[in-house]
N, CA, C and O atoms as a Tripos MOL2 file, in Angstrom:
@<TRIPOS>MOLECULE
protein
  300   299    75     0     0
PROTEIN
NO_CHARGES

@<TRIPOS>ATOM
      1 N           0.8350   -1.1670    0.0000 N.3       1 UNK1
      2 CA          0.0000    0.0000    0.0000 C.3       1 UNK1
      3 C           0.8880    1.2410    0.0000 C.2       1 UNK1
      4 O           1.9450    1.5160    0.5680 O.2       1 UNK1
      5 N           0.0760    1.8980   -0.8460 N.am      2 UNK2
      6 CA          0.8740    3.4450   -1.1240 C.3       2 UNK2
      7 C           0.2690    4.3250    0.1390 C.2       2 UNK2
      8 O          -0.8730    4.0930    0.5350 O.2       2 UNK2
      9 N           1.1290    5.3980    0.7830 N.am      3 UNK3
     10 CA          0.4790    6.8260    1.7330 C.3       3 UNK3
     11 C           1.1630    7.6060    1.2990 C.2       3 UNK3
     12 O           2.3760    7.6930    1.4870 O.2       3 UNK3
     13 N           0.3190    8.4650    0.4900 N.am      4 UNK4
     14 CA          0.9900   10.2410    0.2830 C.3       4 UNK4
     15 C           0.4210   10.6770    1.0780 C.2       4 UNK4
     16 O          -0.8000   10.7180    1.2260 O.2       4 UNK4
     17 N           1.3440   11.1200    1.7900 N.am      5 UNK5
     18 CA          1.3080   12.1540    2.9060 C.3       5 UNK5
     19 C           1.3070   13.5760    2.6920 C.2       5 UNK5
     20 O           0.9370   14.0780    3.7540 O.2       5 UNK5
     21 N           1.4830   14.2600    2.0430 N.am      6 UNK6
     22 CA          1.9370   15.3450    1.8120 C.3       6 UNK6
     23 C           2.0200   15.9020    0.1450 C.2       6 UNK6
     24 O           2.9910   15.5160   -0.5070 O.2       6 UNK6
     25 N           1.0070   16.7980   -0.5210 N.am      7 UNK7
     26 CA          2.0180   17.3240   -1.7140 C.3       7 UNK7
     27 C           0.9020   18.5190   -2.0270 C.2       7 UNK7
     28 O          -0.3230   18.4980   -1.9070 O.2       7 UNK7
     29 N           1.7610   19.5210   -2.4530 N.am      8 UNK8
     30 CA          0.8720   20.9660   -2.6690 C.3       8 UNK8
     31 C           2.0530   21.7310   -3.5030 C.2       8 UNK8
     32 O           3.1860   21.9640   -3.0840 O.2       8 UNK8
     33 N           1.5990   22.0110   -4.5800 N.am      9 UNK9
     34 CA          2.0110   22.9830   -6.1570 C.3       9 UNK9
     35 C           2.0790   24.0590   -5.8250 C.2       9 UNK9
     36 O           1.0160   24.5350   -5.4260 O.2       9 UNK9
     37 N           3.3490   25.0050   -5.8120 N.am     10 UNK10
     38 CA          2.7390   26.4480   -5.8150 C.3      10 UNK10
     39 C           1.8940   27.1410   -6.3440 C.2      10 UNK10
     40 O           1.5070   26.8060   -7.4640 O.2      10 UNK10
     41 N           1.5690   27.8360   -5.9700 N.am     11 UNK11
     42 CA          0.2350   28.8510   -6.8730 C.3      11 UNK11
     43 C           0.2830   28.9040   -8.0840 C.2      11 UNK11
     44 O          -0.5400   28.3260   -8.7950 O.2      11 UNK11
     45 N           1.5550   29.8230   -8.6720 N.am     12 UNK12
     46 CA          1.8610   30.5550   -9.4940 C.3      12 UNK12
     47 C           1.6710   28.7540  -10.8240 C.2      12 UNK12
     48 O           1.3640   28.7810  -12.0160 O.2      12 UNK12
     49 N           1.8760   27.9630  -10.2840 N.am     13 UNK13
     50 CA          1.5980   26.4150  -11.2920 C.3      13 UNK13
     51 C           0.7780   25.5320  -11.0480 C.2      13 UNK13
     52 O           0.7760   24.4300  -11.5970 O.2      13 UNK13
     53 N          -0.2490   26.0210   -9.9450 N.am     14 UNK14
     54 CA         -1.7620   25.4480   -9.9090 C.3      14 UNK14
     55 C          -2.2820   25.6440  -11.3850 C.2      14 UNK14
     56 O          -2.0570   26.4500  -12.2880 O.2      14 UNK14
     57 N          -3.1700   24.4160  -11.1920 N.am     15 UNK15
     58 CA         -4.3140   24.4360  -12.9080 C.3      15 UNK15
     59 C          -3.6070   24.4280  -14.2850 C.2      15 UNK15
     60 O          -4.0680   24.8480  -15.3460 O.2      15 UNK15
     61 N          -2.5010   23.9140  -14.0780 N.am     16 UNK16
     62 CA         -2.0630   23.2910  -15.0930 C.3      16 UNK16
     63 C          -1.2780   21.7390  -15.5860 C.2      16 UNK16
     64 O          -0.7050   21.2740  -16.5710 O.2      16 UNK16
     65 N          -1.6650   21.3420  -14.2560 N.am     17 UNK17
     66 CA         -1.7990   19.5330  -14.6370 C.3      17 UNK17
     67 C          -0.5370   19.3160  -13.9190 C.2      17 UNK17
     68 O           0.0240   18.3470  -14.4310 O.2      17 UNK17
     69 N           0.1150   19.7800  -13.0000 N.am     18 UNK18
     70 CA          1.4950   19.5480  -12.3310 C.3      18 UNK18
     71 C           1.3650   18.5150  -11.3740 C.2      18 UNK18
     72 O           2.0560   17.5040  -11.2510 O.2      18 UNK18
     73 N           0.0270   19.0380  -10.4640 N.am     19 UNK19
     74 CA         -0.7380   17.8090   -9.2880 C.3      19 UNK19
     75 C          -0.8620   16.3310   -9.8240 C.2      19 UNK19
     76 O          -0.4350   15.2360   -9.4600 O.2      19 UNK19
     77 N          -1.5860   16.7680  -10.7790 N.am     20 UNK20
     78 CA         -2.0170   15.5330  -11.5800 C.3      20 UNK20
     79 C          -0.7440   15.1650  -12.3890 C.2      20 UNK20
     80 O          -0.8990   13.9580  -12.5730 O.2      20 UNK20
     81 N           0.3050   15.4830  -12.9150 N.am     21 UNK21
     82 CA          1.6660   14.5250  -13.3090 C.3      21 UNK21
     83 C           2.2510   13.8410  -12.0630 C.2      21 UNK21
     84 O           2.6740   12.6860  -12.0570 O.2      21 UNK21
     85 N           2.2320   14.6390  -11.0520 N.am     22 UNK22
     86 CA          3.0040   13.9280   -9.5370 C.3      22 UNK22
     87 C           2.4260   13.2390   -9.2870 C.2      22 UNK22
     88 O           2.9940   12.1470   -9.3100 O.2      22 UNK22
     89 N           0.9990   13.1880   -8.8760 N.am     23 UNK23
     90 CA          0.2570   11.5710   -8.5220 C.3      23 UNK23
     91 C           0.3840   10.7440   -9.8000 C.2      23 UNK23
     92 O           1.0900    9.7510   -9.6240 O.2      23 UNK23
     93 N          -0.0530   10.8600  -10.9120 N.am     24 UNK24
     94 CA          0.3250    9.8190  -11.7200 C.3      24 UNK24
     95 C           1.7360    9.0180  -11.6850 C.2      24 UNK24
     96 O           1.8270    7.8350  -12.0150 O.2      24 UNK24
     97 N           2.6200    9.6620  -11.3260 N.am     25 UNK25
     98 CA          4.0860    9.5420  -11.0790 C.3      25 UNK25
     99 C           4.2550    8.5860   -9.9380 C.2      25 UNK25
    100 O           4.6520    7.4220   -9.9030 O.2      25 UNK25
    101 N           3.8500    9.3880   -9.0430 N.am     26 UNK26
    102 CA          4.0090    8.5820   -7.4400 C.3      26 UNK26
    103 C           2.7790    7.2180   -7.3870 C.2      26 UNK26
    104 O           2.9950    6.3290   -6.5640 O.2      26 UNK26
    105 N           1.4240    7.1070   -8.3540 N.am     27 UNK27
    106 CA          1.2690    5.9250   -8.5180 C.3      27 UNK27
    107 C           1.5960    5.0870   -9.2290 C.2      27 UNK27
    108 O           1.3240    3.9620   -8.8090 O.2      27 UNK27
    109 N           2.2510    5.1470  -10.4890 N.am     28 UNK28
    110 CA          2.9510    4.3730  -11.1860 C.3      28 UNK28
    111 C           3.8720    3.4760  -10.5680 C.2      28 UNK28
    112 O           3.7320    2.2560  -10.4890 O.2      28 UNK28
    113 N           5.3190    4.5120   -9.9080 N.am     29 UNK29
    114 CA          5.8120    3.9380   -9.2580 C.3      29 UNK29
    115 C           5.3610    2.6370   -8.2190 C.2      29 UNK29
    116 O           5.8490    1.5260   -8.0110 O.2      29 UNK29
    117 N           4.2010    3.3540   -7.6970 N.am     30 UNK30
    118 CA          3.8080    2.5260   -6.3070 C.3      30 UNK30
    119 C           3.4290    0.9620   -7.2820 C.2      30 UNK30
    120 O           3.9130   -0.1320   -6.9920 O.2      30 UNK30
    121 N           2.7020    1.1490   -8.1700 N.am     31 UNK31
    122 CA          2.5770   -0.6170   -9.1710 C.3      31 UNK31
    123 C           3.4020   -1.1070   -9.2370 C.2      31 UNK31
    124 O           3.5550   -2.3120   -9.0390 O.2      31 UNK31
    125 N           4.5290    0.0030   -9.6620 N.am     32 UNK32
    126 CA          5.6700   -1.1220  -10.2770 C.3      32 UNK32
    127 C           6.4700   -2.0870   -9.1630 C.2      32 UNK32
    128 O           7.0450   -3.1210   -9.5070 O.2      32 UNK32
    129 N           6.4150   -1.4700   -7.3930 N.am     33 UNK33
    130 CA          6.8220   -1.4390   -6.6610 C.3      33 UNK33
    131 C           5.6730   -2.6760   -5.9660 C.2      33 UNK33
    132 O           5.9210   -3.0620   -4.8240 O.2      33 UNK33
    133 N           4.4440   -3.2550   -6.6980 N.am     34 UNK34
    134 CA          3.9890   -4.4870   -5.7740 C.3      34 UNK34
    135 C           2.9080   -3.3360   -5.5110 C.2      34 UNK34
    136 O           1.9630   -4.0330   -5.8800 O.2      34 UNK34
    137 N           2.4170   -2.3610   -5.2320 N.am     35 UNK35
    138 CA          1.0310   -1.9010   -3.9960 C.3      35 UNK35
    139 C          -0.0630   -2.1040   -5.3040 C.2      35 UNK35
    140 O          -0.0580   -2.1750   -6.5330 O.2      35 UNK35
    141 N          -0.7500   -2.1350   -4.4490 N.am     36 UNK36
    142 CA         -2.5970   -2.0670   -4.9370 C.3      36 UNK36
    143 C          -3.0700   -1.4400   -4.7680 C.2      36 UNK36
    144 O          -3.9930   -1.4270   -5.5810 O.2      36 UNK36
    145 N          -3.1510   -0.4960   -3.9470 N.am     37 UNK37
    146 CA         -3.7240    0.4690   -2.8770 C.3      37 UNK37
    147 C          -2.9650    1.8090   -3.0030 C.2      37 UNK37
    148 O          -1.7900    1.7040   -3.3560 O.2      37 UNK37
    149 N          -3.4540    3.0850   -2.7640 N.am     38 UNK38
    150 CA         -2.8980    4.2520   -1.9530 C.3      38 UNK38
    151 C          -3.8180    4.7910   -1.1740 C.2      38 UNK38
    152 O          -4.8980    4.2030   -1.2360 O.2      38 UNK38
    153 N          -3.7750    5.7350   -0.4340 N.am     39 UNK39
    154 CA         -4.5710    5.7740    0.4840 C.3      39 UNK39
    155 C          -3.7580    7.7560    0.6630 C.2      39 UNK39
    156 O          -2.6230    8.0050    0.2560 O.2      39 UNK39
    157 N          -4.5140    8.6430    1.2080 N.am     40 UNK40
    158 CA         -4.1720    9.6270    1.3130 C.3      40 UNK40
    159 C          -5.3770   10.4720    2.0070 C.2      40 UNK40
    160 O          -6.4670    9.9000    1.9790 O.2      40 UNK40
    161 N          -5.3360   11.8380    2.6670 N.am     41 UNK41
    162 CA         -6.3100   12.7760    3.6300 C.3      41 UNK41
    163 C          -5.9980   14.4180    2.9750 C.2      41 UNK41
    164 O          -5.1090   15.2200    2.6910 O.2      41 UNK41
    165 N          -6.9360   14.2730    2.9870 N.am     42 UNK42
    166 CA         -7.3100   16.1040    2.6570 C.3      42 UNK42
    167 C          -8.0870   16.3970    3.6670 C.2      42 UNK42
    168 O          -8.4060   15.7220    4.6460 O.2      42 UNK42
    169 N          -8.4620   17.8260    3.2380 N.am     43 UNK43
    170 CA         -9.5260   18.5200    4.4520 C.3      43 UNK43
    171 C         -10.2430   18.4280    3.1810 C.2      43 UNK43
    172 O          -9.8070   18.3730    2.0310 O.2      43 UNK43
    173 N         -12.0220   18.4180    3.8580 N.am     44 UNK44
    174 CA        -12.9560   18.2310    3.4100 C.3      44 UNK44
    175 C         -13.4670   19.5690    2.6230 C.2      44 UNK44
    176 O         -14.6220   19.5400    2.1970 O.2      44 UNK44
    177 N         -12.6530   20.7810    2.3960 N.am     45 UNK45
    178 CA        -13.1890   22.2700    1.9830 C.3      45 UNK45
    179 C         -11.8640   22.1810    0.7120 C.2      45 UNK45
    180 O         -11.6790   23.3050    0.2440 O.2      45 UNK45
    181 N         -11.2670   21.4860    0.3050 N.am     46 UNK46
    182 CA        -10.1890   21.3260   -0.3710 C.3      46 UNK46
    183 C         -10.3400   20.7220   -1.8530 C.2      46 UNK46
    184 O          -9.7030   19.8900   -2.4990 O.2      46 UNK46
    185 N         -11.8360   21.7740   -2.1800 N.am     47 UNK47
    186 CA        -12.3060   20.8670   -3.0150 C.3      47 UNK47
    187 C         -11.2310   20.8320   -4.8440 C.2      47 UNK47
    188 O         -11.2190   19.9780   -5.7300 O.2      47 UNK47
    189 N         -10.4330   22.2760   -4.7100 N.am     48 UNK48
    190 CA         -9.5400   21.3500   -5.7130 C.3      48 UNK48
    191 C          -8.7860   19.7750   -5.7060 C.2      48 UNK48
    192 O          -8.8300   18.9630   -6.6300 O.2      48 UNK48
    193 N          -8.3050   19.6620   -4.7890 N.am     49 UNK49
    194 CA         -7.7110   18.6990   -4.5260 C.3      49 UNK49
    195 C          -8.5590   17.4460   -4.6680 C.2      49 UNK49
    196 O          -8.0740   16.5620   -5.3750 O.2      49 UNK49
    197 N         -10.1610   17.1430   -3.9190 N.am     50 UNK50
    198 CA        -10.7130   16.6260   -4.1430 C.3      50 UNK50
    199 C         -11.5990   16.0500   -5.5450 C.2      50 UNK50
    200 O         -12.1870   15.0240   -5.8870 O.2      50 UNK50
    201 N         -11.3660   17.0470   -5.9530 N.am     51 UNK51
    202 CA        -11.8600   16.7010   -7.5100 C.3      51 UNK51
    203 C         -10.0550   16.4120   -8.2060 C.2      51 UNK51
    204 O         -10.1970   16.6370   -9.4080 O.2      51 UNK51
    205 N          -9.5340   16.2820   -8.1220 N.am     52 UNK52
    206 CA         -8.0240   15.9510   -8.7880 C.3      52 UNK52
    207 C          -8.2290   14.6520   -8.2810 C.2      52 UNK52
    208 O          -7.5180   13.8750   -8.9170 O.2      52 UNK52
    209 N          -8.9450   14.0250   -7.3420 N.am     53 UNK53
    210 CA         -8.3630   13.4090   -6.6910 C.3      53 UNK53
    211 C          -9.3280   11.9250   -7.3800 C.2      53 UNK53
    212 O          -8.9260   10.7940   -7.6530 O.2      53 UNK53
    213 N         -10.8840   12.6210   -7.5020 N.am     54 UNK54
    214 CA        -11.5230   11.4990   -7.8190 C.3      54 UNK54
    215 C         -11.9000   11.9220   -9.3730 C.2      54 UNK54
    216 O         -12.9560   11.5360   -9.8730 O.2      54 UNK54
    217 N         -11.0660   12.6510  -10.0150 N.am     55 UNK55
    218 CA        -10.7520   12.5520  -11.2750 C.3      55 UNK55
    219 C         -10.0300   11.4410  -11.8910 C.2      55 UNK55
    220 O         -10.1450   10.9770  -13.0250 O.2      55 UNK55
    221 N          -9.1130   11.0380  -10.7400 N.am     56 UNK56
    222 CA         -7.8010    9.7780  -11.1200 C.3      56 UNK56
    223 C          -8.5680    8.8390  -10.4830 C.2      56 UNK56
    224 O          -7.9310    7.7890  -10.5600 O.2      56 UNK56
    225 N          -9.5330    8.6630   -9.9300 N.am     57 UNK57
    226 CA        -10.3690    7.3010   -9.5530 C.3      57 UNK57
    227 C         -10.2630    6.7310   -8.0710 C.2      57 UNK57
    228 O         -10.2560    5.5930   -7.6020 O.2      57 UNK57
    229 N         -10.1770    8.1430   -7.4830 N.am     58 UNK58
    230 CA         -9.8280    7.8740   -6.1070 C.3      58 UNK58
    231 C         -11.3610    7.8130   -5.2850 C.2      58 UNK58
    232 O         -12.1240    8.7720   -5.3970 O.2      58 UNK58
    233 N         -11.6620    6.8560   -4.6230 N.am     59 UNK59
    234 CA        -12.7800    6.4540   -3.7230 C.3      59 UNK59
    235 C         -13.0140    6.9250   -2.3100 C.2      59 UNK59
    236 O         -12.4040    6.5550   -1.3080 O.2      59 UNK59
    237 N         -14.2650    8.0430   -2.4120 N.am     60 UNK60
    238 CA        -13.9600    8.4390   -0.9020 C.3      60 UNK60
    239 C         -14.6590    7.7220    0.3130 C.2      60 UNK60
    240 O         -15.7210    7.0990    0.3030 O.2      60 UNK60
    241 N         -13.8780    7.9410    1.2670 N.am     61 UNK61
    242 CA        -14.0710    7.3350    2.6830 C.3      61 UNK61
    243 C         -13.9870    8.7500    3.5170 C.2      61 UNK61
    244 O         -13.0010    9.3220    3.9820 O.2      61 UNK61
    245 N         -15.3810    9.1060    3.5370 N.am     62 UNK62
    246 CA        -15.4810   10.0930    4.6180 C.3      62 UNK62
    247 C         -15.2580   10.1520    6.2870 C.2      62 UNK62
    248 O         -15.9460    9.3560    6.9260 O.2      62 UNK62
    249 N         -14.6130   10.7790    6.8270 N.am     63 UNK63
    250 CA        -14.2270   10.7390    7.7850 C.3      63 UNK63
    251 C         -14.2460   12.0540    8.8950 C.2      63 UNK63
    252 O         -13.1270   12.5600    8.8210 O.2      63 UNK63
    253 N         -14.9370   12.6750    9.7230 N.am     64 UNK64
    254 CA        -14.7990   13.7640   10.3560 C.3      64 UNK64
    255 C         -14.5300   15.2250    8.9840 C.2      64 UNK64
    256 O         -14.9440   15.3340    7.8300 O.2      64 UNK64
    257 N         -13.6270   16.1530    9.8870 N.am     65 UNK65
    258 CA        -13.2020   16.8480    8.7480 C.3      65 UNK65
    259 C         -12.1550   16.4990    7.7950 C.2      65 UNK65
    260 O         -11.5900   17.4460    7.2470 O.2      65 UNK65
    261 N         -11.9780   15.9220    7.6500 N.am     66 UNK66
    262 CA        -11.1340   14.9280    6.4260 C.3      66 UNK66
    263 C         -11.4680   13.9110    5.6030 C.2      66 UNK66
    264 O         -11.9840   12.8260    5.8710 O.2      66 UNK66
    265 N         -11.1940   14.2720    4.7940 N.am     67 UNK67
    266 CA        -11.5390   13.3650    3.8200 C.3      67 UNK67
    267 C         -10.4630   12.2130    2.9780 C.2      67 UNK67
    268 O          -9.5240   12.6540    2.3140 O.2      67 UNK67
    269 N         -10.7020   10.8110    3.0860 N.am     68 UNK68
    270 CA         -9.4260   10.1890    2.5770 C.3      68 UNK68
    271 C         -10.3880    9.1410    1.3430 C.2      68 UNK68
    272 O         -11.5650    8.7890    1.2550 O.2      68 UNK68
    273 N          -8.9490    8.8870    0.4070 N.am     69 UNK69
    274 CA         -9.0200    8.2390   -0.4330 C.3      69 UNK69
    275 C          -8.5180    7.4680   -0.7970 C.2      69 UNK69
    276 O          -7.3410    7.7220   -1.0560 O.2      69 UNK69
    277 N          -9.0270    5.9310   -1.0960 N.am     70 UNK70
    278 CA         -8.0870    4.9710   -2.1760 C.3      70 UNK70
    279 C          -8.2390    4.9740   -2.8480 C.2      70 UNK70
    280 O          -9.1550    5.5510   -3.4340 O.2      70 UNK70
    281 N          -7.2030    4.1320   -3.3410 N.am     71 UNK71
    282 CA         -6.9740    4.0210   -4.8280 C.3      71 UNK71
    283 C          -6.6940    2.4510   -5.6440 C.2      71 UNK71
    284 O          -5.5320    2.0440   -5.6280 O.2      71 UNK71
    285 N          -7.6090    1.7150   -6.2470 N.am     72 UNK72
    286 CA         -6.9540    0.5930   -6.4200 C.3      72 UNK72
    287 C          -6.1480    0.8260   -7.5260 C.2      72 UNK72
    288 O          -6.3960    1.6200   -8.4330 O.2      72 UNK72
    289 N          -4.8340   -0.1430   -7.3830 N.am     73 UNK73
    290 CA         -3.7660    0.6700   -8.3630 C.3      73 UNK73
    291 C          -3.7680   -0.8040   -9.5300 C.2      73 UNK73
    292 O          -3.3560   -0.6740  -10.6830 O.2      73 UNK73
    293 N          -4.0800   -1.6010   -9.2100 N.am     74 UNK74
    294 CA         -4.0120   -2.5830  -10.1530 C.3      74 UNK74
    295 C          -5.2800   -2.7810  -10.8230 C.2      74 UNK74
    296 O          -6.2670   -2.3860  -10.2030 O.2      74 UNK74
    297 N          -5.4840   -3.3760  -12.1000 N.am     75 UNK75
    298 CA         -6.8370   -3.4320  -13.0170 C.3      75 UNK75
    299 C          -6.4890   -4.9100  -13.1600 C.2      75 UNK75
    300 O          -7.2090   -5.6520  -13.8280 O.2      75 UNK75
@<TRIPOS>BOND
     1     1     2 1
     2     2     3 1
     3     3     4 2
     4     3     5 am
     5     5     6 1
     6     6     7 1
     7     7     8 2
     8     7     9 am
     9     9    10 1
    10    10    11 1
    11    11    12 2
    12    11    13 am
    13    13    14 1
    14    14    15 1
    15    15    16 2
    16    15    17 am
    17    17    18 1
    18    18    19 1
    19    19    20 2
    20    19    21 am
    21    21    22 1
    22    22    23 1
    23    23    24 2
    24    23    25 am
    25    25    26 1
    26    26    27 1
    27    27    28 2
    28    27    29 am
    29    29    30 1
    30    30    31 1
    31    31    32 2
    32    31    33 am
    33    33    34 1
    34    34    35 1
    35    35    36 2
    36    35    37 am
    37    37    38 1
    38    38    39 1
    39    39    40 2
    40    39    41 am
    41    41    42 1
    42    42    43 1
    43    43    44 2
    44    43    45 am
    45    45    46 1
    46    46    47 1
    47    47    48 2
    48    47    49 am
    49    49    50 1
    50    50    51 1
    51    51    52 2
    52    51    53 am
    53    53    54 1
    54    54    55 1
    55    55    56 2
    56    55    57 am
    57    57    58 1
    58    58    59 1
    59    59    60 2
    60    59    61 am
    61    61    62 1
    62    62    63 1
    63    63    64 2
    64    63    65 am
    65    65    66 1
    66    66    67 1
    67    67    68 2
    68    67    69 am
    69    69    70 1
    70    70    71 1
    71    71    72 2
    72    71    73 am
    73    73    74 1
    74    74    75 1
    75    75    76 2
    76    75    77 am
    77    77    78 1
    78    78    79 1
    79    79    80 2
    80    79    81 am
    81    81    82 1
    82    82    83 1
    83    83    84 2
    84    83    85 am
    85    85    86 1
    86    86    87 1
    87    87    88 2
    88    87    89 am
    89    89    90 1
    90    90    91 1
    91    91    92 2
    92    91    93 am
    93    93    94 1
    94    94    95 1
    95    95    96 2
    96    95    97 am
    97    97    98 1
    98    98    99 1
    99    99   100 2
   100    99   101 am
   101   101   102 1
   102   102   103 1
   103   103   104 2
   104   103   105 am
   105   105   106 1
   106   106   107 1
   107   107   108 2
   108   107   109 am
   109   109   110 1
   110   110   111 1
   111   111   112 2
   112   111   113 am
   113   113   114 1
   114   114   115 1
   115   115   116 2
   116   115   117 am
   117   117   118 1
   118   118   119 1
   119   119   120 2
   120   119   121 am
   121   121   122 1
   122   122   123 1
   123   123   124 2
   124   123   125 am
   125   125   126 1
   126   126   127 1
   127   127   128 2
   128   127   129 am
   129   129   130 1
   130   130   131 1
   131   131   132 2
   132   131   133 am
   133   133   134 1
   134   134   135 1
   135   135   136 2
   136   135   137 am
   137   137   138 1
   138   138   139 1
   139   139   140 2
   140   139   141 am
   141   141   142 1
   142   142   143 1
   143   143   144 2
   144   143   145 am
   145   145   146 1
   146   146   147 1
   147   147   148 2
   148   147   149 am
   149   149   150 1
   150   150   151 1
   151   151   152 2
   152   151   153 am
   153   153   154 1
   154   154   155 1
   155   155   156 2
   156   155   157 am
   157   157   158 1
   158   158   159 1
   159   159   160 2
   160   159   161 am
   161   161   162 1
   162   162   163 1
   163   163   164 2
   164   163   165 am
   165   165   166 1
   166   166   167 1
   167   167   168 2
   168   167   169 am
   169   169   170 1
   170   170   171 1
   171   171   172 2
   172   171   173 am
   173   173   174 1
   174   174   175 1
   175   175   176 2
   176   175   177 am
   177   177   178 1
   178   178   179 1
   179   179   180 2
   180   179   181 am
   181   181   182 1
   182   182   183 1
   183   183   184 2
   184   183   185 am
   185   185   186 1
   186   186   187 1
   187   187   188 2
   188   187   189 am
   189   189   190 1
   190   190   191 1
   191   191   192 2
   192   191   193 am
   193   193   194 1
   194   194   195 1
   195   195   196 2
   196   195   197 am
   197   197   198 1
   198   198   199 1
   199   199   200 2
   200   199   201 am
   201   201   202 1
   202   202   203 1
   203   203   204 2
   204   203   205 am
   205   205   206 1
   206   206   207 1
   207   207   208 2
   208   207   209 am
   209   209   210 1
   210   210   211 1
   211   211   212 2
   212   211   213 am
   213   213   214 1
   214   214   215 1
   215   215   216 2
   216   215   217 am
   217   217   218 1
   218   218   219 1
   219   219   220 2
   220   219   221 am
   221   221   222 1
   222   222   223 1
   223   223   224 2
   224   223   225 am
   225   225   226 1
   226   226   227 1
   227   227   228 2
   228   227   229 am
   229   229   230 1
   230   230   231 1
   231   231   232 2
   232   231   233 am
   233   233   234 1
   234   234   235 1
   235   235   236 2
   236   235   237 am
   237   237   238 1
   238   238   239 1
   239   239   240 2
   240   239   241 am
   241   241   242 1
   242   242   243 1
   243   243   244 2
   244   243   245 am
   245   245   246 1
   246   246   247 1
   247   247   248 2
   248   247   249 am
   249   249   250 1
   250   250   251 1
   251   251   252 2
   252   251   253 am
   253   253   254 1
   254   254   255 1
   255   255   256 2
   256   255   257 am
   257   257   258 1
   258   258   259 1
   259   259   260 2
   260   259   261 am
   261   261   262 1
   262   262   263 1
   263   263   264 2
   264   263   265 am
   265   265   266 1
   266   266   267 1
   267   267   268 2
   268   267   269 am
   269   269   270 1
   270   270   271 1
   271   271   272 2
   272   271   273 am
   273   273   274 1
   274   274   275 1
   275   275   276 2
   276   275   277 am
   277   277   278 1
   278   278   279 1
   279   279   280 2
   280   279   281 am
   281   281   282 1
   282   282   283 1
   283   283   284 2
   284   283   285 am
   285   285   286 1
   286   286   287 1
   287   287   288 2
   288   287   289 am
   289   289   290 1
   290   290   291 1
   291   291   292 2
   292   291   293 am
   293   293   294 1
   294   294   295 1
   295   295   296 2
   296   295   297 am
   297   297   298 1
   298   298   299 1
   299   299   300 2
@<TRIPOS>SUBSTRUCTURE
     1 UNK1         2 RESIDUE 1 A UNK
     2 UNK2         6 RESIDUE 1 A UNK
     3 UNK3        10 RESIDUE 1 A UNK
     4 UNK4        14 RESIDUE 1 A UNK
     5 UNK5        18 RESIDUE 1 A UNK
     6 UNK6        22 RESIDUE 1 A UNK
     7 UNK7        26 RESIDUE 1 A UNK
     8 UNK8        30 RESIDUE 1 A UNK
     9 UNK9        34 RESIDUE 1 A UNK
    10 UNK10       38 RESIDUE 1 A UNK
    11 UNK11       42 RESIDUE 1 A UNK
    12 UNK12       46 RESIDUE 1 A UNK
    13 UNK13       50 RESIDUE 1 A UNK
    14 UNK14       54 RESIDUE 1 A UNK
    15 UNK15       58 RESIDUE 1 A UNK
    16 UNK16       62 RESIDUE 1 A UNK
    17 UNK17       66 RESIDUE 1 A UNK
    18 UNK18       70 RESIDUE 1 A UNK
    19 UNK19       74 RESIDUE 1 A UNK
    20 UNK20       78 RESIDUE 1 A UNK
    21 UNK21       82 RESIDUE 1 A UNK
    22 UNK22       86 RESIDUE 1 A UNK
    23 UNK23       90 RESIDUE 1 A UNK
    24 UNK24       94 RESIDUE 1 A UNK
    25 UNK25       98 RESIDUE 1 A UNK
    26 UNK26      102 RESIDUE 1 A UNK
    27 UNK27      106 RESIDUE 1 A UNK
    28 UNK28      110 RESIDUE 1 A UNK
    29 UNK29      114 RESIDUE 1 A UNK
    30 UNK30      118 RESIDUE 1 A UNK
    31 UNK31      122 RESIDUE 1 A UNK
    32 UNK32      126 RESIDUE 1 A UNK
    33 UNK33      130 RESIDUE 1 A UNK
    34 UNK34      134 RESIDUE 1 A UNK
    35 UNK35      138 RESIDUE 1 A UNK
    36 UNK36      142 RESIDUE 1 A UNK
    37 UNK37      146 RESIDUE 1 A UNK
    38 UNK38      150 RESIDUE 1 A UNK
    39 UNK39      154 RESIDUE 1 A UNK
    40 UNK40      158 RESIDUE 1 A UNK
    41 UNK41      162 RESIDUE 1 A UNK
    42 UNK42      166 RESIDUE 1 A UNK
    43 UNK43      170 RESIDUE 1 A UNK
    44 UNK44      174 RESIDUE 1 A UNK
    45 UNK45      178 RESIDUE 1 A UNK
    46 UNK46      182 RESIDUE 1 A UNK
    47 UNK47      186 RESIDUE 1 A UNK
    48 UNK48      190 RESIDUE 1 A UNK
    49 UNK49      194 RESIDUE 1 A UNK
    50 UNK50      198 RESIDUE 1 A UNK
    51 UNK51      202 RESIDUE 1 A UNK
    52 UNK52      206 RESIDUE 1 A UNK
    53 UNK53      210 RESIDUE 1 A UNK
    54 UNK54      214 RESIDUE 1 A UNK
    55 UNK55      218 RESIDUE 1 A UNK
    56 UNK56      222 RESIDUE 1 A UNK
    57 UNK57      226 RESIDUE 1 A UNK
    58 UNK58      230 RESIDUE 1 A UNK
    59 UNK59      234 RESIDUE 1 A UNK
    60 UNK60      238 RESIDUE 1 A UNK
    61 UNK61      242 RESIDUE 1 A UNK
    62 UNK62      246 RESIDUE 1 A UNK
    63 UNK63      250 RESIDUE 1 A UNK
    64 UNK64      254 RESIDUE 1 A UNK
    65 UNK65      258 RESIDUE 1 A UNK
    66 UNK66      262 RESIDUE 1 A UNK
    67 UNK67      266 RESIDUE 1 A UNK
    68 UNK68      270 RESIDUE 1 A UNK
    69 UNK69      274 RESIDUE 1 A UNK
    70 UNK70      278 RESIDUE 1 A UNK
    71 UNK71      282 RESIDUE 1 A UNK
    72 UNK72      286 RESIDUE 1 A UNK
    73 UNK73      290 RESIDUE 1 A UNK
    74 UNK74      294 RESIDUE 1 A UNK
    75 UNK75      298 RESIDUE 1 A UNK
């Protein structure tokens, strides 16, 4: 299982697909590496992130003010 912990684009290169190359990146890797899974937490008002997030097919599991997601990484 994959955990991103952590990742945020500066401003000035928000909305132009940078978020979305790094997770594609950091899940690729995680396949090639054996996981099935990633798993990751946002805040629930974070709704860019959240739509990036279940744009790439991420499944939410609501939780308090946070919001987390997997990911099955294998088809």
């Amino acid at each position: 299982m994959l955990y991103l912990h952590d990742v945020e684009v500066d401003e000035p290169y928000r909305r132009r697909g940078v978020g979305r190359r790094l997770l594609e990146a950091f899940m690729d890797s995680g396949r090639r590496a054996g996981a099935s899974k990633m798993f990751l937490t946002t805040g629930e008002a974070n709704m860019p992130a959240r739509r990036l997030y279940e744009a790439l097919g991420g499944g939410v599991a609501a939780q308090g003010p946070t919001v987390n997601y997997w990911f099955l990484l294998r088809s």
